[in-house]
N, C-alpha and C positions, 0 to 999 in steps of 0.2 A: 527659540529666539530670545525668551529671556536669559538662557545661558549665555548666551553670545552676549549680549549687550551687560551681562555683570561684569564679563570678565575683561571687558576693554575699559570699563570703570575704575575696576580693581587695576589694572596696567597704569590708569593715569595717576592715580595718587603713589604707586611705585616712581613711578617715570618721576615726579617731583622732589619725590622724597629722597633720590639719587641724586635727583641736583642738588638738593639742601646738603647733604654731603660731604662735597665738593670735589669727590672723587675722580666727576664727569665732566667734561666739556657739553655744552651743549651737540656738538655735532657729533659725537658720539653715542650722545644719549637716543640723537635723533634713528642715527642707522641702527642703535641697539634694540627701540620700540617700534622702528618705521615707518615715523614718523616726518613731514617736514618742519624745516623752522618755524616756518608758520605756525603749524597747528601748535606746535610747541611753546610759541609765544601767546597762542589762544589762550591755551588751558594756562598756562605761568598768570595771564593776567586774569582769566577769570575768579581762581582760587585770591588770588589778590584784594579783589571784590569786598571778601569775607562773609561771601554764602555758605551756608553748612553742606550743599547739595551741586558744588560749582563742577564738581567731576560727572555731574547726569547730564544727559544730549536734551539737547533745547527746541525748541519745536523753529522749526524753518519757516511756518506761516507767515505770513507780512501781517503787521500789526493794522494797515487797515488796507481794504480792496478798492479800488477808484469806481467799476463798476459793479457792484455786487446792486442784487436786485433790493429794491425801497420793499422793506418790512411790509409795508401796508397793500403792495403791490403779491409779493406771496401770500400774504393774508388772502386777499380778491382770490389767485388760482388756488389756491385749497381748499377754499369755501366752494368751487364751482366744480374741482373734482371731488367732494363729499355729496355733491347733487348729484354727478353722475360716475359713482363710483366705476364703472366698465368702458371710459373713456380714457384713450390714450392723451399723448399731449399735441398732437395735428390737429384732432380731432377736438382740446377741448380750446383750443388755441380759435378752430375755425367758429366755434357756439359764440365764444368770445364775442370773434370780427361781425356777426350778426346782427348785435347790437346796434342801435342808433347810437351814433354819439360815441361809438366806443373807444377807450383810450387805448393806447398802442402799447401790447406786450412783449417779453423777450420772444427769442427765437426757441422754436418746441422742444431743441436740445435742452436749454434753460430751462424751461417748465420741468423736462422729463427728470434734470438735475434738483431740479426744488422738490418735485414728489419723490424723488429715492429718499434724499435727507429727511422727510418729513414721513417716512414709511410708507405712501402710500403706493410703493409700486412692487409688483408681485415678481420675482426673480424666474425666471424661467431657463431648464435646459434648454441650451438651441443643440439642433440634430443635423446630421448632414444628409443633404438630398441624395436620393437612390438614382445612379442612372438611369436612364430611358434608353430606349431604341429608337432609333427613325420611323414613324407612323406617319398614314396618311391623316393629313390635319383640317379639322374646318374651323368658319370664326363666327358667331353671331354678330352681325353686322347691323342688326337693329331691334328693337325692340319685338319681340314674339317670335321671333325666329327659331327659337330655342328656350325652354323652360326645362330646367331643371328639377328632379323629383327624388326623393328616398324618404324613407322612415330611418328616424334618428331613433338610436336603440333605446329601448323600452326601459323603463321604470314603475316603482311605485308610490301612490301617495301614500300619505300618512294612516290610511284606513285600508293602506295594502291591494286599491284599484291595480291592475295592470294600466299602463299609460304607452300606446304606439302614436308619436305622434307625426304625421303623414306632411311633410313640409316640400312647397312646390318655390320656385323663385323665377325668374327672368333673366336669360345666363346674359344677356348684353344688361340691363341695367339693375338690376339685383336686386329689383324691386321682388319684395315677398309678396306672394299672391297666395299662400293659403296655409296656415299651422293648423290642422283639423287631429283630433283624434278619435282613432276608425281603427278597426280590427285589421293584422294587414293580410285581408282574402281580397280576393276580387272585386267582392262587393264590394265590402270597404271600402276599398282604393275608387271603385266607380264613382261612388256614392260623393265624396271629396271632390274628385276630379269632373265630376257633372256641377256642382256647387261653382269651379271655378270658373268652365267656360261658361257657364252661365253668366256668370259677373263680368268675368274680361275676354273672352271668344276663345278665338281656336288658334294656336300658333302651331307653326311649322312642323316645329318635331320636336321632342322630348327625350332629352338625357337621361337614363338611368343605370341602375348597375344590372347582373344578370338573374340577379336572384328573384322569387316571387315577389308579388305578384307578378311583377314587370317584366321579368324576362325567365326563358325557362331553357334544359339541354334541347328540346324540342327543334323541330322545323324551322328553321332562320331565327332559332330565341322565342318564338311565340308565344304569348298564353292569350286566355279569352283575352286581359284587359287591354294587351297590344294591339290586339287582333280589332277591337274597338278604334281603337284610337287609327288603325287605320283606314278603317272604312269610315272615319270623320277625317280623313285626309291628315293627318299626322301619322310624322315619320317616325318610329324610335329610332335613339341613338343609344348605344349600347356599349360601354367603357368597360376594359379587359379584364376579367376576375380577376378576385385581389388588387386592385390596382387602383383604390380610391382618390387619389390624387389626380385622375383626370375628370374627375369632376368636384375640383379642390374649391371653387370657388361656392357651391353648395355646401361642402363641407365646414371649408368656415363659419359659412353663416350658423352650422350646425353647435360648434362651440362657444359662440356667444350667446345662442340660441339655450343652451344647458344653462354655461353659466349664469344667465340673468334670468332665469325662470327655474330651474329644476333645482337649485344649492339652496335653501333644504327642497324637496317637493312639498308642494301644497296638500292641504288637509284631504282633500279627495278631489277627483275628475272634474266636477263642474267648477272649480277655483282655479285646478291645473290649466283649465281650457281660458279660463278669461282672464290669464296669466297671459296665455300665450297670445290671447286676440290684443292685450296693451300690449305686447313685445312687437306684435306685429305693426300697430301705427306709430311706434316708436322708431323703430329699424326704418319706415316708411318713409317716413316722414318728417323726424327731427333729426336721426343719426346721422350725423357726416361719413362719409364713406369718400375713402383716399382717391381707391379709383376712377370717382365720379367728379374729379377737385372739390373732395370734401362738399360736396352736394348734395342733398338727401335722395334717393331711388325716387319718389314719389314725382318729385320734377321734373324727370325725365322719362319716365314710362309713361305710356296710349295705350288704353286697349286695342285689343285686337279687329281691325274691321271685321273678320269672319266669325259671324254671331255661330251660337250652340242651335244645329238645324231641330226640329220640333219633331221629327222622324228620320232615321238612320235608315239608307236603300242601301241594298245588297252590291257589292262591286261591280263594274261593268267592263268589259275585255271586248280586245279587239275583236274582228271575225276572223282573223287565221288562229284566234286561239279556240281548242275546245273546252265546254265549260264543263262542271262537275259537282254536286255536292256533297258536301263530306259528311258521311251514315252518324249516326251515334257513337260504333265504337271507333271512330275515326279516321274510318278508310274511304275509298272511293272504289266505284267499280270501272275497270278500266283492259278493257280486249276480253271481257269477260271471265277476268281474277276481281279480288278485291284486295287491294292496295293498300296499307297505315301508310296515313300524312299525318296526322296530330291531331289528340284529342282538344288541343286549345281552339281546333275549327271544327268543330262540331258545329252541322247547322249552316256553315257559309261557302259561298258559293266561290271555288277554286277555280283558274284558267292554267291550260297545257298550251304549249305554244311549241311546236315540230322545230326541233335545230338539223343544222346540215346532215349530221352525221345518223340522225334518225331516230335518237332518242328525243325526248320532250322535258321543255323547261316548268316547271310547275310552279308558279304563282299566284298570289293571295292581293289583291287591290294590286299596289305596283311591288310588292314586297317576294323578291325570288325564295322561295321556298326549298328548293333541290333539284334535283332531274331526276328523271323516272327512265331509267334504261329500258331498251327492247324488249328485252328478257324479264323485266317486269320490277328490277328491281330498283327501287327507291331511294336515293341516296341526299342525304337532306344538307343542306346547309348551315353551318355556325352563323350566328348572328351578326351583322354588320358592325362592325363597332369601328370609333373615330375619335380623335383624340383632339379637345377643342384647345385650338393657338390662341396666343395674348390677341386681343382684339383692338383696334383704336378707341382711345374713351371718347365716351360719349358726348356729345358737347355741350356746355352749359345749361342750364335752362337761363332763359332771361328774367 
């Protein structure tokens, strides 16, 4: 670029200095630079001037803007996104309008303009979306109908802890209901997930991906902690390996989740954790979020009316089904073979229910597990999995 722009430099003080000459007509001059009369009368009057530099390009800026934003007024949104450095401009636009009294700013495109110029905004690759296919779809329609669950991948502190940390939300209002770090076995994950109905009850059914704890190749995806959560009447939901974009709304929370807590890690575990417990009433509670019209989760999430029961009873099945428990090494006895259903039922008590054709359906609470052929043989189920659609936002709180 700077070659280019010398060498139409160097052309003008030629193109002049042809004229002085007298060699040239101007209209000649003009088709021989290719140039018009105009521009030719530009640059003739500029050098006219008697600048030493009248052959450089001039900046096209307008010497003043009618609307440009009042100095004192950028001043106010810089100072309020160096308070909340991980706030977009919607978002810091809507902290603003909270205010009593507060005065009226630009439009968030302006902001978002004032923070480039002022460096404060982080450039990012954008990527293009991966098709989908047609799946069957559901929508959380209110609040606990659906919570979402994964461990966001592990780090270390500064004293070299392992850090799993186990993050559950609310897929209709995205209220975070629990960042715990917990090992991710079974226990672990119980140990969290009893913490949370505890506090906010029991919702419907639970998003996750297929991997442990939460879901396994097993019998309809099962593991113990599944197998738990259904005999407390929760459904898992279970999104397609590899395919973590359907449960993209957890996952975001995930990358703000890093970024405001993990860049650098905390000195060791119990800093890391009460790091994430201020993220968590921050996100709650102050953060605007787009999807709620920049309303915090907190104002619109109710616990759950179905408290966390004080004892867990083993499932109960119809009477045309027969029942069964599953041995230790995970089978059942049945025409007098013994059967594998899954080591994640060890302990609980399964129902057969007879189809037309004569073999039997084998189910766990209401969760189909496989069928059990004539001949004995067991043929189990992939796990249910569903793919959650945009939902209506929630409506204001008052």
């Amino acid at each position: 670029m700077a070659f280019l722009e010398t060498c139409r430099m160097e052309e003008r003080i030629r193109m002049l200095s042809d004229y002085d000459s007298g060699h040239w007509s101007v209209s000649e001059l003009c088709r021989r630079y290719g140039v018009s009369r105009e521009t030719f009368y530009v640059w003739k009057a500029r050098r006219a001037e008697g600048g030493e530099t009248w052959f450089m390009d001039r900046s096209h800026a307008p010497a003043s803007i009618a609307h440009r934003t009042a100095e004192s007024l950028v001043e106010e949104i810089v100072a309020l996104r160096r308070r909340h450095p991980h706030l977009g401009p919607r978002k810091l636009l809507a902290v603003h309008e909270r205010k009593p009294g507060a005065s009226p700013w630009p439009a968030a495109s302006t902001i978002g303009d004032i923070l480039a110029r002022e460096g404060l905004v982080e450039q990012q690759r954008r990527r293009r979306r991966p098709l989908d296919g047609p799946r069957r779809e559901i929508a959380a329609l209110a609040a606990n109908e659906e919570w979402a669950a994964d461990f966001k991948g592990w780090f270390r502190t500064r004293d070299q802890a392992r850090i799993d940390p186990l993050t559950i939300t609310d897929s209709h209002t995205r209220f975070l209901i629990e960042t715990w770090i917990t090992p991710q076995t079974v226990e672990g994950a119980k140990a969290a997930f009893t913490r949370a109905f505890e506090a906010y009850g029991l919702p419907l059914a639970i998003r996750t991906d297929n991997g442990p704890p939460f879901g396994s190749p097993g019998a309809g995806g099962l593991t113990r902690l599944s197998a738990w959560w259904l005999k407390l009447g929760i459904a898992p939901h279970y999104i397609r390996p590899a395919a973590p974009q359907e449960n993209g709304r957890h996952e975001r929370m995930h990358r703000t989740l890093k970024k405001e807590t993990s860049r650098p890690p905390a000195a060791d575990a119990r800093e890391q954790q009460a790091r994430f417990d201020a993220f968590r009433r921050y996100y709650n509670e102050e953060r605007p979020h787009e999807a709620l019209g920049q309303a915090a989760p907190a104002r619109l999430y109710t616990p759950s009316p179905r408290p966390m029961p004080s004892k867990v009873d083993d499932p109960w099945y119809d009477a045309d089904h027969e029942v069964r428990r599953v041995r230790s090494a995970g089978e059942i006895k049945w025409r007098g073979e013994m059967v594998f259903i899954g080591e994640a039922l060890v302990g609980e008590l399964v129902g057969l229910a007879e189809l037309d054709n004569g073999d039997h359906v084998v189910r766990f609470c209401a969760h189909d597990l496989g069928v059990l052929a004539r001949g004995g043989l067991f043929r189990r189920f992939a796990p249910p999995r569903t793919r959650l659609r945009a939902t209506p936002k929630p409506a204001a709180a008052p």
